[in-house]
C-alpha positions as CSV (number, residue, x, y, z in Angstrom):
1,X,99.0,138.2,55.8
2,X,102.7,138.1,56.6
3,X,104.2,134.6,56.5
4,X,106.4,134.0,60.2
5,X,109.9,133.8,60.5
6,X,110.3,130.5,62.0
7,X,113.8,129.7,64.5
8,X,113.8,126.6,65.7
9,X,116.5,125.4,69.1
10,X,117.4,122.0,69.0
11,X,120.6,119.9,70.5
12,X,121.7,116.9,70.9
13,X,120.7,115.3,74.4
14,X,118.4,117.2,77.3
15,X,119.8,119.5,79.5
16,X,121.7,121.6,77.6
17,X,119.2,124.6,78.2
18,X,117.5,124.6,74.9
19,X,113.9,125.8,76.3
20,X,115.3,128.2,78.7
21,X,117.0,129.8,75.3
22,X,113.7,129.5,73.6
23,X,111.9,131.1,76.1
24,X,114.4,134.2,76.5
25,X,115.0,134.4,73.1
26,X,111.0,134.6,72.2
27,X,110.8,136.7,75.6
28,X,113.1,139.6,73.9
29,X,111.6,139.2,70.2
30,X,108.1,140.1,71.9
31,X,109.8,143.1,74.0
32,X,111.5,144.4,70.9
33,X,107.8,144.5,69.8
34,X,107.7,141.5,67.0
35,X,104.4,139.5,67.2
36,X,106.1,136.5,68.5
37,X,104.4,132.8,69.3
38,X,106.5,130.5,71.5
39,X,105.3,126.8,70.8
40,X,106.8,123.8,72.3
41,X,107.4,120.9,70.1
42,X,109.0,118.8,72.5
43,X,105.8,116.2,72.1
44,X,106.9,113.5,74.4
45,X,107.7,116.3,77.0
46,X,106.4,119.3,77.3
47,X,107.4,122.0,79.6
48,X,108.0,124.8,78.1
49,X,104.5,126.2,80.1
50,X,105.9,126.1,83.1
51,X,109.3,128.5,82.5
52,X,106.1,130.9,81.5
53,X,104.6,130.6,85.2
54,X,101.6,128.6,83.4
55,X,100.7,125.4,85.6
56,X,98.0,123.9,83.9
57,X,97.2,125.2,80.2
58,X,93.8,125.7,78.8
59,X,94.7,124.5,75.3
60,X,97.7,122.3,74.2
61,X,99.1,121.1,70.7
62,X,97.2,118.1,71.5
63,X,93.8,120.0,71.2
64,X,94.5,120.6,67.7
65,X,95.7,117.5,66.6
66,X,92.7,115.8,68.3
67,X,91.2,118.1,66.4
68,X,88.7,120.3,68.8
69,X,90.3,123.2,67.9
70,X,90.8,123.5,63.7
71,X,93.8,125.6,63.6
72,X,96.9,126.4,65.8
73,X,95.9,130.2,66.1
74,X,92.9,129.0,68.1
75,X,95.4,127.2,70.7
76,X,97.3,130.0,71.5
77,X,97.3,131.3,74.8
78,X,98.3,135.0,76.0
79,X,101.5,135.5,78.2
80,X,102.6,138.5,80.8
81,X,104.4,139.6,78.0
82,X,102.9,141.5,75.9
83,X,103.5,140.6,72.0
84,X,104.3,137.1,73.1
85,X,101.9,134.3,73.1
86,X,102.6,130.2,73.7
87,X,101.4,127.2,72.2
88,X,101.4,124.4,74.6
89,X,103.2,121.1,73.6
90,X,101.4,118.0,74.3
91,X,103.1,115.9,77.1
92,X,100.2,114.5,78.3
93,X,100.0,112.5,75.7
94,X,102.4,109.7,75.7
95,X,101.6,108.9,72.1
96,X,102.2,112.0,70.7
97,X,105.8,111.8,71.2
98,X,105.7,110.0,67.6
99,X,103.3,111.5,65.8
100,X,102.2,110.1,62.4
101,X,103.7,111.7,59.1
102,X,100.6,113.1,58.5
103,X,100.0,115.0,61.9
104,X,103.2,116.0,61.8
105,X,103.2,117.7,58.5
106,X,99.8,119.3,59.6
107,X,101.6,121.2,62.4
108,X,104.0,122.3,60.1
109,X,101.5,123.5,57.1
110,X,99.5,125.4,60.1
111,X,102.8,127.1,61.8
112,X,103.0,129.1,58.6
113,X,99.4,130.6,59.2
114,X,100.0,132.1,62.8
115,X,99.5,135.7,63.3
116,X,103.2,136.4,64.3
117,X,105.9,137.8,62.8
118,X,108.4,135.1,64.4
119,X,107.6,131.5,65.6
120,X,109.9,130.4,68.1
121,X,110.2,126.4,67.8
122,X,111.5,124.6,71.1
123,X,112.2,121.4,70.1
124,X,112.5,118.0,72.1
125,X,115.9,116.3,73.0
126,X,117.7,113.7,70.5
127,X,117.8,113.7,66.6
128,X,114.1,111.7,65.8
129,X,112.9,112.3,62.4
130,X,110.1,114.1,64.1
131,X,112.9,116.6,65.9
132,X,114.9,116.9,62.6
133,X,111.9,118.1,60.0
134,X,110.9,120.9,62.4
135,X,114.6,121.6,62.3
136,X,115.0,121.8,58.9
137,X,111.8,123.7,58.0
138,X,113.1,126.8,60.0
139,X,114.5,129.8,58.3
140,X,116.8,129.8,61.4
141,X,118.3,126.8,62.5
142,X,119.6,127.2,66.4
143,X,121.7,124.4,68.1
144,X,122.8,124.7,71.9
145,X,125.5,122.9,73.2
146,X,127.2,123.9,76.3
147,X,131.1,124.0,77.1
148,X,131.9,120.4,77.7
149,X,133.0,117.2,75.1
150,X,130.0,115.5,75.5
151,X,127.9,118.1,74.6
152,X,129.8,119.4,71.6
153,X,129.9,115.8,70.5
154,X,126.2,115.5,71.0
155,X,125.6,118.7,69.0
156,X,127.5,118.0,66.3
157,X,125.9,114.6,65.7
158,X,122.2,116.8,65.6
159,X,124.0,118.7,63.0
160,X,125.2,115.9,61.5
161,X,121.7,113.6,61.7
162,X,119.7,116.6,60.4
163,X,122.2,116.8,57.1
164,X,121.2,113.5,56.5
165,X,118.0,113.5,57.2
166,X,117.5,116.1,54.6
167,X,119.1,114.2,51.9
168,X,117.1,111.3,53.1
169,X,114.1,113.0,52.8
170,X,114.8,114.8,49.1
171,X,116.3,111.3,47.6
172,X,112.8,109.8,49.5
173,X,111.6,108.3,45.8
174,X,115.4,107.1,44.6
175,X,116.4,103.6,46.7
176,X,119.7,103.5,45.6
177,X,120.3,107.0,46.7
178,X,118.3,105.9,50.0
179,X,120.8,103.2,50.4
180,X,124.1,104.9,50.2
181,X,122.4,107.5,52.4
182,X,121.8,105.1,54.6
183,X,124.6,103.5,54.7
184,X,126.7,107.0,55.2
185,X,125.2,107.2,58.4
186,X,127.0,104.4,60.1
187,X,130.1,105.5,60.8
188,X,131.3,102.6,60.2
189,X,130.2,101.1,56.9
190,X,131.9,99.2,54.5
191,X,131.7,101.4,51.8
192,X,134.1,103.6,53.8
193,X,132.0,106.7,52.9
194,X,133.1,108.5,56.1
195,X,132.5,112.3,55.1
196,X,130.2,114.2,53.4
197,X,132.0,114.6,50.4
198,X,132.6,110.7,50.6
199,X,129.0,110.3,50.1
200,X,128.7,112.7,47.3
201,X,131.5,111.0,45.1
202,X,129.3,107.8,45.5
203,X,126.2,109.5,44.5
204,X,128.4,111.0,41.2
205,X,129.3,107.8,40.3
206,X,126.1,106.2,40.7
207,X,123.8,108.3,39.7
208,X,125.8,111.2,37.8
209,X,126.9,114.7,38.6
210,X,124.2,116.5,38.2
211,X,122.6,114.8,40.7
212,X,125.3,114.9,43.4
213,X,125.6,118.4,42.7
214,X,121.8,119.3,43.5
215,X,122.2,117.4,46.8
216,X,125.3,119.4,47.6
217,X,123.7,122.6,47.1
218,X,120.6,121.1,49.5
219,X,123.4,120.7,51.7
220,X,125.2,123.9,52.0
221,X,121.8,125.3,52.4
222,X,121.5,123.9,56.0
223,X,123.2,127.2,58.1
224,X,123.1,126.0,61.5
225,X,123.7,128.6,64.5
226,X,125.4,127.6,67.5
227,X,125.0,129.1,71.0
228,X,127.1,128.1,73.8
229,X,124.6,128.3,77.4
230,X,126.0,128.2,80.6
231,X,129.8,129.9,79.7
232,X,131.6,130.4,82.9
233,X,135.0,131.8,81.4
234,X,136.2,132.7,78.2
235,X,137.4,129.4,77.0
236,X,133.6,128.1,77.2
237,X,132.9,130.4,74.5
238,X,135.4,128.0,72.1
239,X,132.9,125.4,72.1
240,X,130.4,126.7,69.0
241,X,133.8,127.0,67.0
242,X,135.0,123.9,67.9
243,X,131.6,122.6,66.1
244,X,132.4,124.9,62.9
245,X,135.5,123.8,62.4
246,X,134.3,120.1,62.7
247,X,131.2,120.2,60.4
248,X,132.7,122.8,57.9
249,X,135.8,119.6,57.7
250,X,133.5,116.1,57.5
251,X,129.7,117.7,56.8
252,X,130.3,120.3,54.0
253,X,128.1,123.0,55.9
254,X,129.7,126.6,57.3
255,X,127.7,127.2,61.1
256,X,127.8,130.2,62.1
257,X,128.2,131.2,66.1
258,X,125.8,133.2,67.3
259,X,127.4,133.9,70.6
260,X,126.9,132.8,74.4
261,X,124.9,132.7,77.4
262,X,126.5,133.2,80.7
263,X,126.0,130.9,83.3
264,X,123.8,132.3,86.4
265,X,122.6,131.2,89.4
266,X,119.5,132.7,89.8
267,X,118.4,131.7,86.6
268,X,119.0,128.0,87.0
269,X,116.8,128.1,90.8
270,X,114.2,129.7,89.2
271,X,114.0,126.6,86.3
272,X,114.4,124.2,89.8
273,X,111.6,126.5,91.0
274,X,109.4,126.7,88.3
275,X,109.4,130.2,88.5
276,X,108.6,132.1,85.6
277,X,112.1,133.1,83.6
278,X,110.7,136.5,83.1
279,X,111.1,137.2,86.6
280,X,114.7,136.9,86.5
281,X,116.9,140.4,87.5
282,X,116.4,142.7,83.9
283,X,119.9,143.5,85.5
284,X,121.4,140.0,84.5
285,X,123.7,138.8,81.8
286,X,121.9,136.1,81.0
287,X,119.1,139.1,79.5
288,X,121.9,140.9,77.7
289,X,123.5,137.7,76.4
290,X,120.0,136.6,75.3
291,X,119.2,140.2,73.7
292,X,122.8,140.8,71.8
293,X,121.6,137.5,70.3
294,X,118.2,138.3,68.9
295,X,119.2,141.8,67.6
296,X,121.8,139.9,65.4
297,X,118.7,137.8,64.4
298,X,116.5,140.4,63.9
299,X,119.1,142.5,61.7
300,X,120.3,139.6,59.9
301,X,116.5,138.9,58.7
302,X,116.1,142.3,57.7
């Protein structure tokens, strides 16, 4: 059986579009005709249903961490689409937005045994540990931001918060390295470890160079993607480089920018609406952007 491609879309804050991209983006993977699963992992808030014209879902994630239904293939629900079929997130549940370690890495163990050739991760808003491992897992790692200061701040602090969480994570049994990690990610700290490479002179001289080179290879494995959403004119379209330039100087990590989504009207009353997103005008940019973007996926994979 053919392990899935995994992409996950995160951000920084809500509202920068990220499961409207998720949703187009899974829509046109499916059309292309890949075996595609669209599962929201936004657990404290789930809505990713409802851009799919689905009101009330049979199943949800929370079904299979309750455990009445054994794996996530079982949860799955079909869509209009053909090829393309959601997992529910599990908003319902209040406690679910923080799942234990244990659920969490169940979901994660069990993504890799859907029937699909790409699993399409919309992730929740902020940088929680629970946000940042499904980030990390993915083979490709998506970040939206959209063409204003706050928003490029906010997603290159994800960026940032997921670099570090990985070392975290891979120095998990080493306190000392847990500490200077730690303290790295106050901006602030005393230690004046204010970059990247900062942090990875400390590690050298703490715990030797072999070390610190292992984590920096960890690092410049992390190959996040930037797509700008909502671009009204050409100038929007600076805001993924803005990020490249910014975590390629302090973080030690190259982004790459996938390209942008143009701002349209009809697209944003149908997510007011709660109208299904595949209903919107096959004549729009917003579909072009969204399919320019997963052909450069889908031929980068290859």
């Amino acid at each position: 059986m053919t392990v899935p491609k995994i992409i996950a879309i995160g951000g920084g804050k809500g509202g920068v579009g990220k499961s409207t991209i998720s949703t187009l983006l899974a829509f046109w993977l499916a059309r292309i005709g890949k075996k595609t699963v669209l599962m929201d992992v936004d657990l404290g808030g789930a809505n990713i249903h409802t851009l799919m014209g689905i009101k009330s879902p049979p199943r949800t994630l929370n079904d299979y961490i309750t455990r009445r239904y054994d794996n996530l293939e079982n949860i799955c629900i079909d869509t209009e689409v053909e090829n393309l079929r959601l997992i529910c997130g599990a908003g319902d549940i209040l406690s679910l937005a923080n799942p234990h370690v244990s659920q969490k890495e169940k979901i994660i163990q069990n993504i890799y045994k859907l029937n699909a050739e790409y699993v399409v991760l919309d992730l929740g808003a902020g940088t929680s540990f629970n946000v940042l491992d499904f980030f990390i897992i993915a083979d490709r790692k998506i970040v939206v931001v959209m063409p204003q200061p706050i928003s490029i701040q906010n997603a290159y602090a994800f960026i940032r918060n997921a670099v570090y969480r990985k070392m975290s994570r891979l120095s998990s049994q080493q306190p000392i390295l847990q500490s200077l990690i730690k303290t790295a990610m106050d901006t602030e700290n005393e230690l004046q470890l204010r970059t990247i490479r900062d942090l990875l002179q400390a590690i050298e001289d703490t715990k030797g160079e072999e070390v610190a080179n292992s984590l920096k290879k960890e690092i410049e494995d992390i190959k996040p993607e930037i797509i700008t959403n909502m671009v009204i004119n050409p100038q929007d379209k600076k805001a993924g480089k803005i990020i490249q330039i910014v975590a390629e100087k302090y973080m030690m990590i190259h982004p790459t920018d996938l390209g942008a989504i143009v701002y349209d009207k009809q697209l944003y009353n149908l997510v007011s609406e709660m109208t299904p997103l595949t209903r919107l005008f096959q004549s729009s940019d917003v579909f072009a952007n969204a399919y320019d973007i997963v052909m450069k996926l889908v031929a980068e994979q290859n």
